[in-house]
N, C-alpha and C positions, 0 to 999 in steps of 0.2 A: 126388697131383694138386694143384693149383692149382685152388682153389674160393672162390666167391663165393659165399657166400649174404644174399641180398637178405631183410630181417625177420629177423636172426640174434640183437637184444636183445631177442626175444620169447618167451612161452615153448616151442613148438614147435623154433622154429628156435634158440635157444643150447643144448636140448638133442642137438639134430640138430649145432652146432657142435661141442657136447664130445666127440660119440660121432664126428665127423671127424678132431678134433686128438687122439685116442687111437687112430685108426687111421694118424696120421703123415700126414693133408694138411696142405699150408700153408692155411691160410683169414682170408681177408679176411670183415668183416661190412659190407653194407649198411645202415645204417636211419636213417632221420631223429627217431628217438626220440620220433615222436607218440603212442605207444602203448606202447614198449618200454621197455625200463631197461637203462643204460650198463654198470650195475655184473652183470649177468646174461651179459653177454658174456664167457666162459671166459677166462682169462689164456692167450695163447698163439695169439689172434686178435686180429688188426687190424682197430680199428673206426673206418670211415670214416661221420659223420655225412654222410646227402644222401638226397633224395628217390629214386623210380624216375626222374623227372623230370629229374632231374641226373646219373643215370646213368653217360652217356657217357663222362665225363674219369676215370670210379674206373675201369672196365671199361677204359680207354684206358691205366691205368697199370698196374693188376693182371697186365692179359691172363690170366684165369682160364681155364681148359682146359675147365669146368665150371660151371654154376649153379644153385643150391636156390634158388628163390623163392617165400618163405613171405610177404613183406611186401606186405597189403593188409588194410582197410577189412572187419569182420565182423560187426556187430552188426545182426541180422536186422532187430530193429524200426527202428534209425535208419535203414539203407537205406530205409527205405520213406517215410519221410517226409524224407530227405533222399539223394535218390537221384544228385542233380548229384556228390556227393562219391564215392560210392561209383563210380561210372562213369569218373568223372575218375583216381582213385585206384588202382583196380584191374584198368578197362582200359586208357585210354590212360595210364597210369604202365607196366601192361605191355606197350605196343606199346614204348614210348622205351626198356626194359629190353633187349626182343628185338632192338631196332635197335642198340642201343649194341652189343648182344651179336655180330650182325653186322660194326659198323666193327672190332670187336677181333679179329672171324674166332675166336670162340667159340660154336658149335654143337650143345652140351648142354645140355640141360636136366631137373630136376626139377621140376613144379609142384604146391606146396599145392591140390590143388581141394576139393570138396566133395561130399557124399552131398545137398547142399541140390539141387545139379543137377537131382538127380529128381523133384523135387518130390510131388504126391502117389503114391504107390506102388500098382502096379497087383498086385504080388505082391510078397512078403518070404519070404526074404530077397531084397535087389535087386541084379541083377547087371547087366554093364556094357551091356546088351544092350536095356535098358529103356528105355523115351519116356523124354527128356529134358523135362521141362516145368515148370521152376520155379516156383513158387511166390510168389515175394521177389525184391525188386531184386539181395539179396546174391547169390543161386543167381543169378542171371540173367549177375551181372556174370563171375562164375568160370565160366560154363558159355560163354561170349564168350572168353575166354581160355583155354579148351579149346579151342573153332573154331580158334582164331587158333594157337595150336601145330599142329592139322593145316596149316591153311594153308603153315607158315615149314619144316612139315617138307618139304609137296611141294614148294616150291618154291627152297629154298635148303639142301637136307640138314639141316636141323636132325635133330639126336637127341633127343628130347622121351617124359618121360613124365612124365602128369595121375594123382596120387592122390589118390582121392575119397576121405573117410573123415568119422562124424558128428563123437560126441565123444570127445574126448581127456582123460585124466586119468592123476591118477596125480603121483608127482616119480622126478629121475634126474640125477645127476651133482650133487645139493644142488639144483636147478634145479626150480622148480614154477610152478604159476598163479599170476602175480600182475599181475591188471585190472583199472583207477581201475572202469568200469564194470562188474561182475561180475553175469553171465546164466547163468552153468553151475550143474548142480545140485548137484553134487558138494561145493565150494570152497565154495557158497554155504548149504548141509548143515551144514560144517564151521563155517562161518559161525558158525552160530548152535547150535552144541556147544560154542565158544568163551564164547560170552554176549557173539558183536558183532552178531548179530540177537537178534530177539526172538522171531523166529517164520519157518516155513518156507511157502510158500505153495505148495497140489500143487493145479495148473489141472485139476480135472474127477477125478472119482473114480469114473465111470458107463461105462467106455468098456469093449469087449467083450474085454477081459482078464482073466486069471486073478483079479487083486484089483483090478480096475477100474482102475489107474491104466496112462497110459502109456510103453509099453515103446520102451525105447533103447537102442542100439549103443553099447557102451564099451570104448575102446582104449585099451592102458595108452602112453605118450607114448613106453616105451620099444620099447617094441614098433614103432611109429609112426616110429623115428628109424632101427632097423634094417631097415626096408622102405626108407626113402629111399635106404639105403647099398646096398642091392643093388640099386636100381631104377638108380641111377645111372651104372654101365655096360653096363648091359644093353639099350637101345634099339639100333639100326643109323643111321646116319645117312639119311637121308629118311621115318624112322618116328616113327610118334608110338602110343603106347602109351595108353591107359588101365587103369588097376588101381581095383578097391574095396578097403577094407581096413576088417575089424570084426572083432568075438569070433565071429560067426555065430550067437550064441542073441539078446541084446540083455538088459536088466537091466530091471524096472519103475520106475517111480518110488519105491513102496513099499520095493522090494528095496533100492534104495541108500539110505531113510531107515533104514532096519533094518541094512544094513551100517555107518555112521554111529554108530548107536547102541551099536551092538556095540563097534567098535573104539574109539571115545571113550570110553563109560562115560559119558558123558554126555546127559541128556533131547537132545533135537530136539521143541520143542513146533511144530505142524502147524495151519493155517487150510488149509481147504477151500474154494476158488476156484469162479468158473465157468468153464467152457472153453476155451483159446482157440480164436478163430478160427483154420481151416487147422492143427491141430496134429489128423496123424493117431494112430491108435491106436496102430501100430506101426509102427518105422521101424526095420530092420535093414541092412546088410548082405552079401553074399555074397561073400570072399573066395578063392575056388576057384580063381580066371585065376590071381590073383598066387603061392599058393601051388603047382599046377602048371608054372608058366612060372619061377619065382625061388626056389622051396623056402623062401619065406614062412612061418614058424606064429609066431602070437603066442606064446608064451610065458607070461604074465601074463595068465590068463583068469580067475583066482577074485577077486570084486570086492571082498572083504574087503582083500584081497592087493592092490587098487589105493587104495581108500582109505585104510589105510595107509599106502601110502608121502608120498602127497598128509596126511596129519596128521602123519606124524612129520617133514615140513617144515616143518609150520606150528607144529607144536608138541614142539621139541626134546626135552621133559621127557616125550615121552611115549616106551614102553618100547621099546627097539631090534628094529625085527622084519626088514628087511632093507636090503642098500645098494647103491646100483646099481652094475653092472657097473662094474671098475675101482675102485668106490670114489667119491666126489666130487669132482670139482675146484674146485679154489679160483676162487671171480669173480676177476675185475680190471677195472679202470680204473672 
């Protein structure tokens, strides 16, 4: 197929490109490089620098058959104190994407959403069945861009499906996390097993957990790229689909300082925080739809086995333990 993916120099979506151009699409990348990196886009994809906003004239040349849109605005606390961006970015950037996607008479889609959708959780693990009621500008703005894929399904055939999923980790194809702002805890673990922090900071150690800290949904990125690839033909045209996607247990905060530790060989020294606001105990989850309806299973469920792969990117010299499917691809451009 002929595929567009909109955020493809990011790291979500250039590993979703590599795991495309090794199953033989052609692919075009979207991204205006606000957030992304040029040189993260797989050799073998064509990268068209432009907003969602500008759109229309790439989609008017490509004529993609298909579309992965990963490219939006995610950093929970800046939505909230700069919310004009986040709305502007993610939704009406994604109305001009779906219209453009219209004048080209292309009909598919995949969307990046989020597990933020659900804001606080009424049961975990969470399934797609759950109040929606976000929490945060971000979740608000992707849960409007869910609406808006039912809408474009009922009334113009769109084929549409929303993957909600928390966090993502992990590396695949050479391809890993790398964000000026870094909020994940993983990267940011590794961070300072490196000796470029100083110190780890674990918000609230009192919460009703096994070891008091809390617990999170971790998908490994590769895992996360092979849901997109069969999500991809699998809607009907006038359907809009929604999937969650997670390991189904979740990891504590604890458990990935200790995985961390393990596999670096290196301290992670730890300051004790107090809580944040709205960050609940536990947030999973439920991937059951997608694995009955798509024959979905992660793969990559043992969390040593995801950080890992996320340090032996970061840090070459450390001991070969596995290599993603295919092997890596060389960046370019």
């Amino acid at each position: 197929m002929r595929v567009l993916v909109a955020g493809g120099a990011g790291y979500i979506g250039s590993v979703v490109t590599a795991a495309l151009l090794e199953g033989g699409h052609e692919v075009t990348v979207l991204d205006d490089l606000s957030t992304g990196h040029a040189d993260a886009v797989p050799s073998g994809a064509r990268l068209v620098q432009a907003s969602l906003h500008d759109s229309r004239p790439v989609l008017a040349d490509v004529r993609p058959e298909a579309v992965l849109h990963f490219a939006a605005k995610s950093l929970v606390g800046q939505s909230q104190v700069e919310p004009g961006v986040y709305w502007d970015t993610n939704v009406t950037g994604t109305l001009a994407l779906l219209e453009a996607m219209r004048a080209a008479d292309c009909r598919r889609i995949v969307f990046s959403s989020t597990a933020a959708t659900y804001g606080e959780p009424e049961q975990v693990p969470i399934r797609e069945d759950a109040p929606t009621r976000p929490t945060n500008t971000y979740g608000a703005t992707k849960l409007a861009v869910d609406t808006m894929l039912t809408s474009y399904a009922t009334a113009y055939d769109f084929a549409a499906v929303s993957l909600r999923y928390f966090n993502v980790a992990g590396a695949a194809y050479g391809l890993g996390e790398r964000h000026t702002t870094e909020t994940h805890l993983i990267p940011i673990a590794l961070q300072v097993a490196a000796g470029q922090r100083e110190h780890l900071t674990v918000y609230g150690e009192d919460y009703p957990t096994p070891d008091g800290t809390c617990i999170r949904d971790y998908i490994h990125v590769e895992d996360l790229s092979d849901a997109h690839l069969l999500a991809l033909p699998a809607p009907s045209p006038g359907e809009h689909r929604v999937y969650n996607l997670g390991n189904g247990t979740g990891f504590s905060v604890q458990q990935v300082i200790d995985a961390v530790r393990e596999v670096t060989g290196h301290p992670v020294p730890v300051v004790v925080g107090e809580r944040r606001a709205g960050d609940p105990a536990q947030l999973v989850a439920s991937s059951d739809r997608i694995r009955a309806d798509l024959g979905w299973t992660p793969r990559h469920t043992d969390l040593a086995g995801i950080v890992r792969d996320a340090w032996e990117l970061k840090d070459p010299s450390a001991p070969h333990h596995s290599q993603a499917r295919g092997g890596p691809l060389q960046s370019g451009r």
